[in-house]
C-alpha positions, 0 to 999 in steps of 0.5 A: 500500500501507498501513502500520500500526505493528504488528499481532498475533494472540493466542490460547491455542495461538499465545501471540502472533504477529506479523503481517508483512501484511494483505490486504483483499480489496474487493468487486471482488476488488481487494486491499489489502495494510497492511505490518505490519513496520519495518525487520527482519521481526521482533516490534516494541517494542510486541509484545515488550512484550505477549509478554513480559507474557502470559508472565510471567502464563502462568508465574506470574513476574509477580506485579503482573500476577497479582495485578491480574487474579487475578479471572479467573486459574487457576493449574493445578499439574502 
């Protein structure tokens, strides 16, 4: 088995998501299984760190982020 250091999904709905493994399945159905996860099964440095950036855009508390990418920022008001 492979490791990798950390590895997510990221989208509109998930937010971001951890991701504890990944299966490679080869031509012969043989599969190939990278363990995403360090010590307790949970989001790494990294992750957390992404997350908490794509939430302080999402809920306009970053305002250096805001500000850096406001080419391609929409803020919606309710």
């Amino acid at each position: 088995m492979k490791d990798c250091v950390e590895a997510f999904c990221c989208g509109t709905g998930a937010s971001l998501t951890p991701v504890g493994e990944v299966v490679e399945v080869i031509n012969d159905n043989t599969e190939v299984r990278y363990n995403c996860w360090r010590g307790e099964r949970k989001a790494g440095a990294f992750t957390k760190g992404i997350y908490d950036i794509l939430q302080g855009i999402m809920w306009g508390d970053d305002k250096e982020m805001e500000e850096k990418y406001k080419e391609w920022i929409a803020v919606v008001k309710p």
